[in-house]
Structure formats: C-alpha cells, structure tokens
C-alpha positions as CSV (number, residue, x, y, z in Angstrom):
1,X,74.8,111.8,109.8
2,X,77.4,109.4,110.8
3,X,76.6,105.7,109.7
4,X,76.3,103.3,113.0
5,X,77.2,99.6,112.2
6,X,75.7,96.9,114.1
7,X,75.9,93.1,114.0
8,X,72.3,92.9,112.3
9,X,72.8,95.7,110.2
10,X,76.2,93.8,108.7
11,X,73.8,90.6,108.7
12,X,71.6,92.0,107.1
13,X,73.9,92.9,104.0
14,X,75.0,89.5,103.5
15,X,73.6,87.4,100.7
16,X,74.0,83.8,99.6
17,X,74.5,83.4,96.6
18,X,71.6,80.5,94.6
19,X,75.0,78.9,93.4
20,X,76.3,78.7,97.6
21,X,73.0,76.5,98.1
22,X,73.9,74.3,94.6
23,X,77.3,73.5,95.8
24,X,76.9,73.1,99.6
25,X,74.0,70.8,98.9
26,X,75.9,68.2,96.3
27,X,78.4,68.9,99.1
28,X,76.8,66.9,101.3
29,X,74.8,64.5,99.5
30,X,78.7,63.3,98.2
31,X,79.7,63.3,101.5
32,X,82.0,66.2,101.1
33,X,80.2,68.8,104.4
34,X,83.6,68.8,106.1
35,X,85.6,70.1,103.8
36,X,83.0,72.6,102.5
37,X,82.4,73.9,106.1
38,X,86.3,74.4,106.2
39,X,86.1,76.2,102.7
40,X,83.8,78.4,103.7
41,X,84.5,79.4,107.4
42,X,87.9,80.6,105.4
43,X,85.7,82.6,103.0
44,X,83.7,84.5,105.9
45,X,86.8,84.8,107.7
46,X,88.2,86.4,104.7
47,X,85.6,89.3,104.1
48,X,85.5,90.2,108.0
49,X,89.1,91.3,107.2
50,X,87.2,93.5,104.5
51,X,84.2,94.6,106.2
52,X,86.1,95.5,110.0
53,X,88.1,97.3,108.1
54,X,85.4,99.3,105.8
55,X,83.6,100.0,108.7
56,X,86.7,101.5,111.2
57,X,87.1,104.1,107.9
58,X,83.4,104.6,108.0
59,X,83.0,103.2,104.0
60,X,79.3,102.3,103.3
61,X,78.8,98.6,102.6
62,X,76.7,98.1,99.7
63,X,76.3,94.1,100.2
64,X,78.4,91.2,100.9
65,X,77.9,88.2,98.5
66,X,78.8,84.6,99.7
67,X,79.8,82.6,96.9
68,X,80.7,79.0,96.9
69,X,84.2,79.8,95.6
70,X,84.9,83.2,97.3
71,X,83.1,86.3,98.3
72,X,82.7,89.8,97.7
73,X,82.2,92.8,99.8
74,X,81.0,95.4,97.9
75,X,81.4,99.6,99.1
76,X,79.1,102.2,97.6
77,X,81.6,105.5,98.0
78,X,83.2,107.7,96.5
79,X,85.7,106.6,93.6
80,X,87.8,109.4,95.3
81,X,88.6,108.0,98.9
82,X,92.4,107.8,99.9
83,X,94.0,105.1,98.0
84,X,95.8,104.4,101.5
85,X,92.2,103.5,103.0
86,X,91.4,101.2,100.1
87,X,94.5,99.8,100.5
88,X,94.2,98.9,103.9
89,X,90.7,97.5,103.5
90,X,91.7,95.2,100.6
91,X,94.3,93.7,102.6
92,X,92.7,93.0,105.8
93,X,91.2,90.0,104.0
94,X,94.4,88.0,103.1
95,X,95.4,89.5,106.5
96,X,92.1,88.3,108.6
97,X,92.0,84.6,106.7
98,X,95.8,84.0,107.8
99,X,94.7,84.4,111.6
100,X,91.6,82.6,110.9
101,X,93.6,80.0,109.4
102,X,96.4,79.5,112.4
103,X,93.3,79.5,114.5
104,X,92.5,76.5,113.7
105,X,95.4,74.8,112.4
106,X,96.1,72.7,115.7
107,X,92.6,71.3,116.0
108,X,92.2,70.0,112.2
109,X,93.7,68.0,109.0
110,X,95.9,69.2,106.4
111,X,92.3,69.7,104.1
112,X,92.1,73.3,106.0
113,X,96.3,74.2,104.8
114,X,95.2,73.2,101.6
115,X,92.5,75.2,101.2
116,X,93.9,78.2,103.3
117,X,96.8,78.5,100.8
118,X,95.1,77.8,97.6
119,X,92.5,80.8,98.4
120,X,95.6,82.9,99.0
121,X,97.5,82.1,96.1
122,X,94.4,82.2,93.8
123,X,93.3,85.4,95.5
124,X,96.1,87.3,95.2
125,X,96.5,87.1,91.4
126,X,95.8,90.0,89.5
127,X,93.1,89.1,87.9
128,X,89.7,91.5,88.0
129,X,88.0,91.7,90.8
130,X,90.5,89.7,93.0
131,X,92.4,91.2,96.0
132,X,95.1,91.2,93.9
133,X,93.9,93.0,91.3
134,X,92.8,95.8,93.9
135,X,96.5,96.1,94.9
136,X,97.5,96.1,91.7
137,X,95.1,98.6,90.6
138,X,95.8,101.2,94.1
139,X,99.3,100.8,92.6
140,X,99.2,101.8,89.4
141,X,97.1,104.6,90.8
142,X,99.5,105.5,93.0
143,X,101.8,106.3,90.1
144,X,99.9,107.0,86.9
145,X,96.4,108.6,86.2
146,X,93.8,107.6,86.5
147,X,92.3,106.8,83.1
148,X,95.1,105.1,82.2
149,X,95.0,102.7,85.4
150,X,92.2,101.1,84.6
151,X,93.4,100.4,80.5
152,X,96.5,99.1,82.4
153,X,94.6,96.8,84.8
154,X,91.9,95.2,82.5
155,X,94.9,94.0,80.1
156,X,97.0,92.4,82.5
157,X,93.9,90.8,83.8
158,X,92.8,89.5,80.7
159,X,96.3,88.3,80.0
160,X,96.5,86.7,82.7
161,X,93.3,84.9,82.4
162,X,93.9,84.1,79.5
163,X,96.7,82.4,80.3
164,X,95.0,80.4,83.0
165,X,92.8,79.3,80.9
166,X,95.6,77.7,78.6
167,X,97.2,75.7,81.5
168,X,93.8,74.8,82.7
169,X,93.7,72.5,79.1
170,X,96.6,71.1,80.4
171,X,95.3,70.1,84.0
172,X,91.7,69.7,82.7
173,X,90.1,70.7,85.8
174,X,86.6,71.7,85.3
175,X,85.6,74.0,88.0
176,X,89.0,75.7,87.8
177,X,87.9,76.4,83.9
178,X,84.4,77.5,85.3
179,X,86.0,80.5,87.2
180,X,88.0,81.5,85.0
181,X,85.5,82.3,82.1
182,X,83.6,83.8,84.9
183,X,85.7,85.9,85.9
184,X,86.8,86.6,82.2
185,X,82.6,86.5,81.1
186,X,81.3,88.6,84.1
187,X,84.0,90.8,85.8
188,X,86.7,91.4,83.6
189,X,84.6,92.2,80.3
190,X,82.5,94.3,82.6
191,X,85.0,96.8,83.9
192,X,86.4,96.6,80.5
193,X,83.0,98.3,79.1
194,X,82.3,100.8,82.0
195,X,85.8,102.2,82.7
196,X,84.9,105.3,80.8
197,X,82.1,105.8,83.3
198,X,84.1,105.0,86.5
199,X,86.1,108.2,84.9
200,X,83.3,110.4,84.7
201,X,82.3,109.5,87.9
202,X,85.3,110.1,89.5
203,X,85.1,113.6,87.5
204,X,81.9,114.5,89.0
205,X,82.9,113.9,92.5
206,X,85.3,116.4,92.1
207,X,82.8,118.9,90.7
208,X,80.3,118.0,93.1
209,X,82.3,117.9,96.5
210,X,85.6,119.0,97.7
211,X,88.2,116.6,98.8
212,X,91.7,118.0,101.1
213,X,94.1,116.3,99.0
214,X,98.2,117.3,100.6
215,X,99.2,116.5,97.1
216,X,99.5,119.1,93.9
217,X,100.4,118.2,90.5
218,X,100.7,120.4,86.9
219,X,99.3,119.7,84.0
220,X,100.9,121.4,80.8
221,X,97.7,120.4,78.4
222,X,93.8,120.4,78.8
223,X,93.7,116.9,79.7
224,X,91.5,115.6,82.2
225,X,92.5,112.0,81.3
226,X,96.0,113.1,83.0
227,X,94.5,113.7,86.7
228,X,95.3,111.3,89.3
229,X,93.7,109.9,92.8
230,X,95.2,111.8,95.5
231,X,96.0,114.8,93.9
232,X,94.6,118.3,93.1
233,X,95.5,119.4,89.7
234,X,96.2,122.9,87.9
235,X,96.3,123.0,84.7
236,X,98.8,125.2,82.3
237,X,97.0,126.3,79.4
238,X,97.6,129.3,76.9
239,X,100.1,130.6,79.2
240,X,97.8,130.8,82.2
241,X,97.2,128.6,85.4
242,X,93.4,127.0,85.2
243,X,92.4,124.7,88.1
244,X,90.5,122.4,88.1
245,X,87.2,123.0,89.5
246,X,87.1,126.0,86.6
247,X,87.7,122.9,83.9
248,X,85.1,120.7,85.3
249,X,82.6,123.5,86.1
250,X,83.0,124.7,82.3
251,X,82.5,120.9,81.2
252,X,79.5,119.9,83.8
253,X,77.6,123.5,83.7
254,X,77.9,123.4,79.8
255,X,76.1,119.3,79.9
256,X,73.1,120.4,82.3
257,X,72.4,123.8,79.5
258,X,72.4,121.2,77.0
C-alpha cells in the first residue's frame, strides 16, 4: 500500500531534542531569543528540503530530530534505493535553507547571513553524518563498492575531525569542541562499528527482493565485498558465470539450516 503523507503525520515524526529545550531556554534567560529563533527557523527550513524531497520519492520517514545545533531526518528503506534519489534528497537541504535564507534577508540583520552561511559551510563538511558526508559517501559509491565506501568514508571523517578538533585548541571555542567529540563520540565511532552490518543488510535485500538495476558489472573472484549500489553483478568463477542471487541464496539458505 502506498504510504500517504500528511501535515500531522510529518508532525507527528518530529522530536525535540531535551538538549533543544536546554539551549533555547538559557537562550532566553541571556537574552539571546532572537538569534536562536533565527538559528532555528534555518534548521527547519533545512530538513523540509529533506523531508519534501523523501516524501515526492515515496522514502519512509523514520523521525526527524530537532537539535539545538542542527537536525536530522532520518529514512527507514532500503540501503539499496538509487543513489540518484539519495542524492537528491540530501541536497534539497542546503538547497531549501538557501531560499529560506533570501527569504528573509531583506527584512532582518546580518545575525541571520551569519548564521545562514556558517550552517552551510559546517554542514557541508565531510564529516559523518553531515550533508556532506552523504555526498561524499553517494560518491564514492558511485564509483567503488560498496564495502569499501564506507572504510573510505569513516577515515576521512575521522581525519577530518580530528583535525577540527586541533584548530578548535587554537580558537578555544567551547561549543564548537562540544560537536565535534559528538560527532566523533556518537556518529562517527558508530558507523565505524556497524558498517559490517550495513553490508549484510545491503546483502539481504538483494536476496530478499529484486531491484531493476540498467547497470551490469563482472566479477572475476567470489567476492561479495566487490558488488556495488546500482548494479547487478555476475560473477566469474572456476570458468563459469554465477550470478548473484545463486551466491547469496547459497550463503543465506546455508545460515537459516544452521
């Protein structure tokens, strides 16, 4: 059944984070309401470029979490949907926040380009689980396996953070240090653990349901780690052709005996 999207439903995903009600709250006990209200109406404009987006390709919107530095809309589908769809979602965000953003440049102070392009540039960094990573990460699976995407994306992240966290003892700026371990603590350490099961779930969506991918590709060795997104594979083994539902049937029907 085809998944209808209404204005409670999508309000009904959205959560605040405790951390959202912390900040907004010293916010305006300092006296600071403005320029948090500008903040966040950039946030929310942000992750309607995300969520318009998931729902015009039908992706199913796990939750959206409202943080007070950023948000995240979160999909619960298949590891195995078009990297061009993905693609297009990620970057209706930086997309829908430069509208928001020109919107209202005319009727406010230069607080609002501040924060517009500082949510940008920060955004767009490669680090896990920014925008930027995303494209990064569509990217390299565009053009290598992927196994091997994910080893690729989680050092350059962590490299980079790393790095941030180095010029942040020069700048000594507190909540810019507080992101970054978070973001090192929480997202990049985490996708670090569980690529191995993002790989055997995107194995066992192949064995479970068939996807029309235009794109073939040969593999000379009996390596699932070589398979990409987009692609069907055949596999040339022992002098014969093997595709690869055989492979994964012999590999999945051999677990559930067990």
């Amino acid at each position: 059944m085809e998944k209808r999207w209404t204005i409670k439903t999508i309000l009904s995903k959205i959560q605040f984070h405790f951390f959202f009600y912390i900040v907004a709250l010293v916010c305006v006990l300092a006296g600071y309401f403005y320029e948090f209200a500008l903040f966040t109406y950039l946030i929310l404009i942000h992750e309607c470029g995300h969520i318009s987006a998931g729902m015009y390709f039908k992706w199913n919107i796990k939750k959206i979490i409202i943080l007070p530095f950023g948000g995240i809309t979160l999909f619960e589908d298949a590891l195995n949907k078009p990297i061009k769809e993905e693609w297009i979602i990620t970057v209706m965000g930086p997309i829908f926040q430069i509208f928001g953003y020109y919107l209202l440049q005319c009727k406010v102070d230069e607080v609002l380009t501040y924060y517009h392009f500082i949510i940008l540039a920060f955004n767009l960094l490669p680090i896990i689980p920014l925008d930027g990573s995303k494209l990064f990460h569509l990217t390299l699976q565009k053009f290598s396996p992927f196994y091997k995407s994910y080893q690729i994306l989680t050092f350059f992240s962590c490299i980079l953070a790393i790095f941030l966290l180095l010029l942040n003892s020069l700048i000594f700026h507190n909540g810019f240090l507080l992101i970054t371990l978070l973001l090192l603590h929480k997202h990049i350490y985490k996708v670090y653990k569980e690529y191995p099961f993002y790989f055997r779930k995107f194995l066992l969506e192949r064995y479970l349901y068939t996807f029309s991918f235009k794109k073939r590709m040969i593999i000379n060795e009996a390596s699932l780690k070589r398979m990409k997104r987009d692609y069907k594979h055949l596999f040339y083994i022992n002098n014969r052709y093997i595709t690869e539902r055989e492979i994964l049937k012999k590999i999945f029907d051999k677990e559930t005996l067990l």
